[in-house]
MIVO-292920 format. One record per residue (C-alpha): residue in one letter; z, x, y. Coordinates in pm, 1 decimal. Layout:
<recs>
+------+----------+----------+----------+
| zati |       up |     east |    north |
+------+----------+----------+----------+
|    A |        Z |        X |        Y |
...
+------+----------+----------+----------+
</recs>
This chain:
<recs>
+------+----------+----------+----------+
| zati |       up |     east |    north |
+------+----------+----------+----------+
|    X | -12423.5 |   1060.7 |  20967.5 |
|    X | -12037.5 |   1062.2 |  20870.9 |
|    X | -11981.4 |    913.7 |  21201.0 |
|    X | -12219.0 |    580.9 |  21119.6 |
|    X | -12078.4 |    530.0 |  20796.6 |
|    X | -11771.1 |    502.9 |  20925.5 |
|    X | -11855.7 |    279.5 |  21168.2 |
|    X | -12011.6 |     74.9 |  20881.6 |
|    X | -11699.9 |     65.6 |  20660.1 |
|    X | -11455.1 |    -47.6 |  20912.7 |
|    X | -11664.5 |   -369.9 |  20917.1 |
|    X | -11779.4 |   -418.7 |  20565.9 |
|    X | -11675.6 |   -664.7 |  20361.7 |
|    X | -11594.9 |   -676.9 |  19980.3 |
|    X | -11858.3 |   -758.2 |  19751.2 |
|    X | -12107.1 |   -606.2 |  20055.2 |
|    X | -12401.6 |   -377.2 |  19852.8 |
|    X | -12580.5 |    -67.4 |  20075.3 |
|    X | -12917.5 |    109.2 |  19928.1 |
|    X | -12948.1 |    401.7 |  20137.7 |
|    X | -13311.1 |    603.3 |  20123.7 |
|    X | -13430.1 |    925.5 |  20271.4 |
|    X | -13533.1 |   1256.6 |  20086.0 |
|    X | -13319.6 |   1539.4 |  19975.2 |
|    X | -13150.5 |   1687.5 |  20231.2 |
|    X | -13145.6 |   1376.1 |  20532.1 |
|    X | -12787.5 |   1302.8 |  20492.0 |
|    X | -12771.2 |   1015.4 |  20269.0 |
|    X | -12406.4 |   1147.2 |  20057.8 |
|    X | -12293.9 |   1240.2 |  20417.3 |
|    X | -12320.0 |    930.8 |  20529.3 |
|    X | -12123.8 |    776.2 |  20231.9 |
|    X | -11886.3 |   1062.3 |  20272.8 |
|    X | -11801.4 |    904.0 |  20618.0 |
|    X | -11795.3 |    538.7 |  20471.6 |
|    X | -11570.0 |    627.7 |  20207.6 |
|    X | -11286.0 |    874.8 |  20418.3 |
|    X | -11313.5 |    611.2 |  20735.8 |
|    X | -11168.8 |    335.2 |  20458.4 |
|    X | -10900.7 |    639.8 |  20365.5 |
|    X | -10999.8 |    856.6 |  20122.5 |
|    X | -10907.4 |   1217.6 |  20191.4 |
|    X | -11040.7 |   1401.0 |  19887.2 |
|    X | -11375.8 |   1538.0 |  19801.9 |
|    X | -11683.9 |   1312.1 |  19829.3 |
|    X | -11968.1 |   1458.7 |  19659.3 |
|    X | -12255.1 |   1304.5 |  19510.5 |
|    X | -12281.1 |   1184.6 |  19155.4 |
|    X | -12596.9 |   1289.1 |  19061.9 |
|    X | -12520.6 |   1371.6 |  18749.2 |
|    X | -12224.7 |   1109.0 |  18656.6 |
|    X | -12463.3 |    841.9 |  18838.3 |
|    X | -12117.0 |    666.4 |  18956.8 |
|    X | -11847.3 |    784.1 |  19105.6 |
|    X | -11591.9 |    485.3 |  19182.4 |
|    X | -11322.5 |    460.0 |  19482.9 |
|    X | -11033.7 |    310.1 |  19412.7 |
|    X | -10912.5 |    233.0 |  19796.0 |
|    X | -10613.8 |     66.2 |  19934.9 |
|    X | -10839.7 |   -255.1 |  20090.3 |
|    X | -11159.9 |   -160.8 |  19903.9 |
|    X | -11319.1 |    -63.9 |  19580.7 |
|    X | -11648.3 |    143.2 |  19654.9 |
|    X | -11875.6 |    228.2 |  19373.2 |
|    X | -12072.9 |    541.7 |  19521.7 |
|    X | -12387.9 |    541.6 |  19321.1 |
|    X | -12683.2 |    844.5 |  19293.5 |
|    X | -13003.7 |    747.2 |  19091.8 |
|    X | -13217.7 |   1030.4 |  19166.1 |
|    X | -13262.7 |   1184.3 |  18863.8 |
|    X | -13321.3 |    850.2 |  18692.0 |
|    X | -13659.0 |    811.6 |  18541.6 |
|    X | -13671.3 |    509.8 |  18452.7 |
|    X | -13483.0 |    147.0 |  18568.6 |
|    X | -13382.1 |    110.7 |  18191.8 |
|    X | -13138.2 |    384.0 |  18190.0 |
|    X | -12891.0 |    200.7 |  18358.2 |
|    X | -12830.0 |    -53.5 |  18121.8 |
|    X | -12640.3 |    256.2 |  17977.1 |
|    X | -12380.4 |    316.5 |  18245.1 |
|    X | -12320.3 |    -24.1 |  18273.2 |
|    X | -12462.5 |    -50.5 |  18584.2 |
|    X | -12367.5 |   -478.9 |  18640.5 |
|    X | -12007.5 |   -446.6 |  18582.7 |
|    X | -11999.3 |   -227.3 |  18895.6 |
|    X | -12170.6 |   -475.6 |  19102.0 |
|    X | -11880.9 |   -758.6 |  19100.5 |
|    X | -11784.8 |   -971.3 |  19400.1 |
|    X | -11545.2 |   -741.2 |  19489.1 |
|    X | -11712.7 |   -396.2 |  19515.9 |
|    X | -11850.4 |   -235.2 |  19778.8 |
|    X | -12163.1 |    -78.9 |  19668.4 |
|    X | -12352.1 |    236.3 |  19804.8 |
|    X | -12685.7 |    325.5 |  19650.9 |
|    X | -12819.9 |    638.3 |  19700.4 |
|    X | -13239.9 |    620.4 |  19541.5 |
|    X | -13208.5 |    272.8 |  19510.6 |
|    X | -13589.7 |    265.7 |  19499.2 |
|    X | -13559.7 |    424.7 |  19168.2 |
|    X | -13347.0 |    161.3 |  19023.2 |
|    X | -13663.6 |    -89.5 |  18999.4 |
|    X | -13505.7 |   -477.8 |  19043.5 |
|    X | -13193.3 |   -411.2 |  18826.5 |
|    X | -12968.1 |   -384.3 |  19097.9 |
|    X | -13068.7 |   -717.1 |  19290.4 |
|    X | -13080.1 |   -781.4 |  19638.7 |
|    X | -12885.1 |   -547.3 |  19888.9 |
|    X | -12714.2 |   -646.7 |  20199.6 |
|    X | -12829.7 |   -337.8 |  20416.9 |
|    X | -13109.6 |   -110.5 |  20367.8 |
|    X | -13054.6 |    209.7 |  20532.6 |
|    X | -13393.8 |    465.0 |  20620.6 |
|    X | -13320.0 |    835.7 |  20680.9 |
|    X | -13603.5 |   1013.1 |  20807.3 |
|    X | -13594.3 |   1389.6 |  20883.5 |
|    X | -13788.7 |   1448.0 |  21241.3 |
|    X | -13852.2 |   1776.1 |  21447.4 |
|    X | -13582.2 |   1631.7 |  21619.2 |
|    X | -13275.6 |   1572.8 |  21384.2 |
|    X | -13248.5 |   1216.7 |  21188.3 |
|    X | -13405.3 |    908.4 |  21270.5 |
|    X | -13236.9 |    580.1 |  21088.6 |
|    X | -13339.8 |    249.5 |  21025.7 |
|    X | -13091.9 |    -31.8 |  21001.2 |
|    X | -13286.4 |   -335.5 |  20778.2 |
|    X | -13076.3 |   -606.7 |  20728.9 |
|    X | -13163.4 |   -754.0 |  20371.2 |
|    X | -12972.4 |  -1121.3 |  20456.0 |
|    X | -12682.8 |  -1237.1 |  20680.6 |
|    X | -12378.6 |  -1032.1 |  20585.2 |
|    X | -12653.7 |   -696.5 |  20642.0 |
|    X | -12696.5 |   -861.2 |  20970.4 |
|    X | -12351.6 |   -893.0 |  21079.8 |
|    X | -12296.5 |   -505.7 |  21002.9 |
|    X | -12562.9 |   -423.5 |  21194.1 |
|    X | -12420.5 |   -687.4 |  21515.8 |
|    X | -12132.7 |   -500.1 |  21490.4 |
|    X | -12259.9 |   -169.6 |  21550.9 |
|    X | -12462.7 |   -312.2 |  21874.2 |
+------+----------+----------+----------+
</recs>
């Protein structure tokens, strides 16, 4: 999982917005943990449950890392302030995007983590053109 979202970020472009779904445990935050250190972050990437953002300020990038899944209710982030995150020049990750109803708009990339008797399947959906380009690139 670190290793594909790595491979996603070395390709993404500003502004580019990723909703990434899968129950607890499929690898989701490990997945933006590998987006977020392969751009060159070398703390701690945890999930912000609980904060709901956690922002990136990056040498080439800014990456909002966002976690809805204790949200209850797309209404409750008009209190974080949810749109000034989602500028042109963000990179957005959305972990439980599902839960954020249509307030966050279109994506570019949908990513599906499903747990199998096997490991991890994932699903690459490409939501318009730049979500299509990432996913070229990783043919």
């Amino acid at each position: 999982m670190e290793g594909l979202g790595g491979r996603l970020a070395l390709n993404c472009p500003s502004g580019c917005r990723i909703f990434v779904q899968g129950p607890l445990g499929a690898g989701k935050t490990t997945l933006v943990r590998g987006f977020i250190r392969a751009l060159g972050f070398t703390g701690t990437v945890k999930s912000p449950t609980y904060t709901l953002v956690e922002p990136y300020f990056l040498e080439k990038h800014t990456v909002n890392h966002f976690d809805f899944y204790r949200i209850a209710s797309p209404a409750e982030l008009e209190s974080i302030g949810l749109r000034d995150y989602f500028d042109q020049s963000a990179i957005c990750l959305v972990e439980w995007p599902e839960k954020a109803g249509t307030v966050l708009g279109a994506g570019d990339l949908l990513i599906g983590i499903t747990l199998t008797e096997q490991g991890r399947q994932v699903v690459l959906q490409a939501l318009n053109p730049v979500g299509k380009a990432l996913i070229n690139i990783l043919s």
